[in-house]
N, C-alpha and C positions, 0 to 999 in steps of 0.2 A: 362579494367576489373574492376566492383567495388571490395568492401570489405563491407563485411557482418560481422555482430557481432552477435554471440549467445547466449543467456543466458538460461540456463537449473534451473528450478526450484525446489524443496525440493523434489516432486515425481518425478523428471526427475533422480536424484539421488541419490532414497533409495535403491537401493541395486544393488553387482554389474552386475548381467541381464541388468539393466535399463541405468546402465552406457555406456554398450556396444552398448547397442541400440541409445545412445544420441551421442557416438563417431562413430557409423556409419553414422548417419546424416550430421554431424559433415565433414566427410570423401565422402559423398555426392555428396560435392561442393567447387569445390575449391575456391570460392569466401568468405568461410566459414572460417576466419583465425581466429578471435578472440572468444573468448568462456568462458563468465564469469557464475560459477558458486554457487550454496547456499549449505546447510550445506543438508546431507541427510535428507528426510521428513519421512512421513508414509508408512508404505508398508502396510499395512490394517488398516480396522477399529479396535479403538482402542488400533494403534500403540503409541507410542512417539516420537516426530522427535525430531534428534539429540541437537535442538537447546536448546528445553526442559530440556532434559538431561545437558547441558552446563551448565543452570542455579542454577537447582539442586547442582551440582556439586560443583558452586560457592558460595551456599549459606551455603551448610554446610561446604566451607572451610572458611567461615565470622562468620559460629556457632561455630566455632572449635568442629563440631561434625566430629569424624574420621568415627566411622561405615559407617553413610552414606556418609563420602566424600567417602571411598573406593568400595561400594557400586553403586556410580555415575559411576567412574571410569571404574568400572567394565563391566556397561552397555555400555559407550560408547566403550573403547576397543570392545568387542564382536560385535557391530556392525558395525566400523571397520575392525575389522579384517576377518569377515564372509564377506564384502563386497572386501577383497582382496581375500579370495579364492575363491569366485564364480565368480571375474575374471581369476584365474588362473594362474597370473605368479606373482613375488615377487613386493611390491612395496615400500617397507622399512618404511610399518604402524607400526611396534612392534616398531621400533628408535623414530618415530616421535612422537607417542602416549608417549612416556618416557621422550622423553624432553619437550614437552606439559605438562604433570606432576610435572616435576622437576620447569618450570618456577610459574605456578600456586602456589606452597608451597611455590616461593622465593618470595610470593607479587606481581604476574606481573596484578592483575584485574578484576575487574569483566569485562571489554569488553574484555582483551584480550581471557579470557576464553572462553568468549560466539561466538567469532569468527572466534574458534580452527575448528567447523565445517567444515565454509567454506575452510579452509586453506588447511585441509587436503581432503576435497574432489578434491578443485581443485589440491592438491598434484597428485591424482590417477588419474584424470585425464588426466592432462600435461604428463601421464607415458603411460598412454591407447593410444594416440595421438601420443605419442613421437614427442611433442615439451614444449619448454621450459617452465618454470614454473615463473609468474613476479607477486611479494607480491603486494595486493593494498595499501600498508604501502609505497611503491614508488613513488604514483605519487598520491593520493588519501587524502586530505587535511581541516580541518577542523580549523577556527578560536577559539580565544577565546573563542567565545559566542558558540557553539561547530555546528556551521551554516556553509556548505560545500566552498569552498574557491574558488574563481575564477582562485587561482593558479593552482586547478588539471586540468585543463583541457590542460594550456600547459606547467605543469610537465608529463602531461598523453600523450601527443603528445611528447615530447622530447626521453621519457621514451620506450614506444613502437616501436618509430618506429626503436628501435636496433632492434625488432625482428619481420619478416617475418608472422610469426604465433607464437600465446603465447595463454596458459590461467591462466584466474587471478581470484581471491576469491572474491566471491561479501559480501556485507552486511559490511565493514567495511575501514577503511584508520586510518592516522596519525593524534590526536589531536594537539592542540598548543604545550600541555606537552609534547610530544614528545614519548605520551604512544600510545597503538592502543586505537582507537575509533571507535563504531559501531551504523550505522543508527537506525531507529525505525525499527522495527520486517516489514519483506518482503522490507527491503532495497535494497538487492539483484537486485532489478528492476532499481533503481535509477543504483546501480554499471553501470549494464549493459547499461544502457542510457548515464555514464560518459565516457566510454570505447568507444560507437559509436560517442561519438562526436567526442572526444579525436584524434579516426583516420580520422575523418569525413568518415565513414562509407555511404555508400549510402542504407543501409536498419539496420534497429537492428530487430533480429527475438528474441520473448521473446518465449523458448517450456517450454508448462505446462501439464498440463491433460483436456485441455478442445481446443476443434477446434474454439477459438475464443469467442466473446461478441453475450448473446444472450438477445433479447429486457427484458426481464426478470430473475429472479433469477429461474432456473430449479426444485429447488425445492419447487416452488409457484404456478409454473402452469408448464405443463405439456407438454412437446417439445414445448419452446418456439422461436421464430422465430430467427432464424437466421441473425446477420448484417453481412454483407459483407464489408463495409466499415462506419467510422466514423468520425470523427474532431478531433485535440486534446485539443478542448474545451469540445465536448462532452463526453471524455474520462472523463477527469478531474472531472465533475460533475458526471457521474455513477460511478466513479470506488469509489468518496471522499464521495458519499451516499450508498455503500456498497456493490458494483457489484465491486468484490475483482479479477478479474482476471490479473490483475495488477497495483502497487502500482501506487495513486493517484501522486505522487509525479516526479514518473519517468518521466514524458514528459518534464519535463524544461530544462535539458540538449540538447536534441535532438530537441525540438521544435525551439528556440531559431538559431538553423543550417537547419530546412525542412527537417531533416530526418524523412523517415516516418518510423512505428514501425509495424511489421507485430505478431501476435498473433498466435501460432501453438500448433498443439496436439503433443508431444512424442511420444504415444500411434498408433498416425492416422498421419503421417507425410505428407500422401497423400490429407490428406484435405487442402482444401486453406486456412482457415485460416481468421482472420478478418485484415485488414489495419487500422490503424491510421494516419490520413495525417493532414497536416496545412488545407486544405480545401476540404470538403467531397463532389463528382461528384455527392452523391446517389440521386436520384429522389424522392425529399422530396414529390412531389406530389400524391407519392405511399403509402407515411406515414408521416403524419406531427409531429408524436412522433417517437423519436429513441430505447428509450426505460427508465422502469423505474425499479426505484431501492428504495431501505428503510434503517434507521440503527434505531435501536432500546436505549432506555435509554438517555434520552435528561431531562432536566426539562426548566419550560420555567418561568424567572423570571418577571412578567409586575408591573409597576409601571403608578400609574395616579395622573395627580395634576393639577390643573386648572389654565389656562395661559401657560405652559410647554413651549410652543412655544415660549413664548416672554423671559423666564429665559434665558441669556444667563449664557454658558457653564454647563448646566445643564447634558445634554452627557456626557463630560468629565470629570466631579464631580462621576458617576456612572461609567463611565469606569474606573476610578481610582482607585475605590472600588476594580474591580476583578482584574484590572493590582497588585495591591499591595500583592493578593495574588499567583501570577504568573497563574492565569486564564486567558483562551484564552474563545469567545465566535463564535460559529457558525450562527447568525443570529441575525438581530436586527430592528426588525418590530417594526413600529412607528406611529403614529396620530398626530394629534395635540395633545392632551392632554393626550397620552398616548405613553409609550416605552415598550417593551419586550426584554429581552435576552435567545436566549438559549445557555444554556449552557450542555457539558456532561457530566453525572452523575460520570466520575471518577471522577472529581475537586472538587465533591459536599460531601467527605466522613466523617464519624465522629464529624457530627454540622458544617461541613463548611459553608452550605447550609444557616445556622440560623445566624452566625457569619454576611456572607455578605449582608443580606436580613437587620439585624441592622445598619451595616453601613450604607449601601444607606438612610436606615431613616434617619440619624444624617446628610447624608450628603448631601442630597437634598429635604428633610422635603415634601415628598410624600403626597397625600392625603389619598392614597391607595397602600399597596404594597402587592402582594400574591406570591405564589409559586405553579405551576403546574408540579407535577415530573411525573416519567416514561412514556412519549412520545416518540412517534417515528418518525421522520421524513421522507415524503414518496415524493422523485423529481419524476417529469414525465419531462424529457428532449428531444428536439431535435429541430436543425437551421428550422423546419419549423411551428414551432409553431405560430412565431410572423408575418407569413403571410396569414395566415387562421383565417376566421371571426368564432366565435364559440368555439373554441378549450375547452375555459377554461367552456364555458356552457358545454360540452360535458365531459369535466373531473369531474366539482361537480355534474352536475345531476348522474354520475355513481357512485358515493360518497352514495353519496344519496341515492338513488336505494338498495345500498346495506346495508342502515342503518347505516352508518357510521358515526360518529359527529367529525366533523372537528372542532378541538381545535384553531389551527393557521394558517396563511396561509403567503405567503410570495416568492412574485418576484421578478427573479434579473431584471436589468436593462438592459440587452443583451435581453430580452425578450426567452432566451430560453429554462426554464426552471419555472415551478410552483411546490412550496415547499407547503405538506401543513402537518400539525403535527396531528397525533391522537393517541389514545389511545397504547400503546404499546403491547395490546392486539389485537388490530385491522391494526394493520402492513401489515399482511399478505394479512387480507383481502380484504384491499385498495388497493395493489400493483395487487391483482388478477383483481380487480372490474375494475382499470384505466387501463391494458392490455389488458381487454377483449375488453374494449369500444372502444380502436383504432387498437386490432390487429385481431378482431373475424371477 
């Protein structure tokens, strides 16, 4: 018999209706033992998810504004506590919610506040289930540099396997300090990829509100097609160009073991669902694109100077520039006498933008340096691109077509994937224009 790991997402656990429905699943399959969960999400438009609320909460106990801390409070209790009686039996949220409180006034954090979520959802859970409840502050590990530590995973194996079945709070573990430390926002994905390794799981099922990866963002075109299965390369690139149905990050636990990663609806448990595998069966010859995706607010820094080529360490004289101000850059197209960086507009706030644009002057005497901001970057991805003669004529000409003016462009070296940047007003448009071309 394998073992299954499940990870329920922010709407798998906004209220408790949706709980019961996740612990019916849950209850399913008995191969279903592990079940790492996030912090309650939306239950409508225009809701606030719990995590929201966390920060709130923390912020105005760093204002020392009381109104609003107790104001935070307030909201988070009430939904809480409405999600313990529309389960209907006691789950000891009034105790929990109190000393969640008492630790926040004694200094305990801005992560450990923002983490209370998950804590306490998987609290309700592990109660819904009745089975045991295991902190990811046990086995869930974080070095100095605050980069996931190769110890959780057999701290996570030691730790686990006392229990049969358990669930655990996703979105957080132990820094070096010995405080809690929490991923970046939809870490929850990664938990649940630590957790499947951890027992070497033979599947991790991630349940969200959506029946899996569809070649396009749904609300850019209109039923777009369905994958059935994928890579965990080409995860990686759709999900880290902004086809959010799971964190870009999660696959390196589980890739790393062959575990494949199954995608499911809460809503639709009955649908199949999309696969993630180390190598995808799908019949590239039925679509040589898998699908594409965009993120919006890039700026693209290029620099020109004559001979470029022959300067050495010219590169690392400009990388140093943004390394010194803890900037990371997303792509870095190149000529001979010519380099581009993009970078995202959060690094770029408050003259940062102008700060580093002077540096690289001083510190590699450009001929020419400009700055192209709010771009969008739009990947058209999939392993059969690089086997088909045309492809990329048939992605610009659809560019084109639709009057589109391609600022940058930019391929990786796996050949499976062509990046190209425009206007962040024409985002949308390019992702409809390169879908239709390969899915019409």
């Amino acid at each position: 018999m394998g073992i299954k790991v499940c990870k329920f997402g922010g709407t798998s656990m906004a209220d408790g209706n949706v709980i019961l429905s996740a612990a019916k699943i849950v209850n399913a399959d008995e191969e279903r033992r592990y079940v790492v969960v996030s912090a309650p999400g939306k239950r409508f438009s225009g809701d606030i998810k719990v995590t929201d609320l966390l920060y709130q909460w923390s912020d105005a106990f760093e204002a020392n504004d009381t109104k609003s801390f107790e104001d935070a409070f307030e909201k988070i209790s009430v939904r809480f506590l409405n999600i313990e009686r529309e389960i209907g039996k006691p789950l000891g949220v009034e105790k929990a919610l109190a000393e969640m409180k008492k630790a926040v006034l004694d200094g305990a954090g801005r992560d450990y506040c923002a983490s209370r979520g998950e804590f306490l959802a998987a609290k309700i859970m592990a109660e819904v289930l009745e089975v045991p409840f295991v902190d990811a502050t046990e086995f869930v590990r974080f070095d100095k540099e605050g980069v996931l530590s190769e110890e959780t995973f057999t701290l996570g194996a030691k730790v686990l396997s006392k229990y049969p079945r358990a669930v655990i709070p996703g979105f957080y573990g132990l820094g070096a300090d010995g405080k809690v430390k929490t991923f970046s926002r939809g870490g929850g994905d990664i938990s649940g990829s630590i957790v499947a390794r951890s027992v070497m799981a033979s599947l991790y099922e991630n349940w969200t509100d959506v029946s899996g990866f569809y070649a396009c963002d749904p609300r850019i075109v209109n039923s777009p097609k369905w994958i059935s299965e994928l890579s965990y390369q080409e995860l990686r690139e759709l999900s880290y160009m902004g086809a959010n149905v799971l964190h870009s990050e999660s696959i390196f636990p589980v890739r790393s073991a062959g575990i494949p990663i199954r995608i499911c609806n809460t809503f639709r448990p009955e649908d199949a669902g999309t696969y993630i595998v180390k190598t995808s069966k799908r019949d590239v010859s039925e679509n040589v694109v898998t699908g594409v995706a965009g993120r919006k607010d890039f700026t693209v820094i290029s620099l020109e100077k004559s001979m470029m080529n022959s300067e050495v360490g010219f590169v690392k004289k400009v990388l140093a520039v943004i390394d010194r101000h803890g900037i990371s850059f997303e792509h870095l197209p190149s000529g001979v006498d010519t380099m581009s960086l993009v970078i995202d507009n959060a690094y770029l706030k408050n003259g940062a933008l102008q700060t580093i644009m002077e540096e690289m002057k001083e510190a590699v005497r450009p001929d020419r340096i400009y700055a192209h901001e709010n771009i969008a970057l739009v990947a058209t991805v999939g392993h059969g691109m690089a086997k088909n003669v045309g492809t990329s004529a048939r992605l610009f000409n659809a560019i084109s077509e639709a009057g589109i003016n391609v600022i940058m462009i930019d391929q990786g070296s796996s050949e499976m994937n062509i990046i190209v940047g425009v206007e962040n007003d024409d985002c949308a448009a390019c992702i409809s224009a390169i879908y239709n071309e390969f899915f019409k």
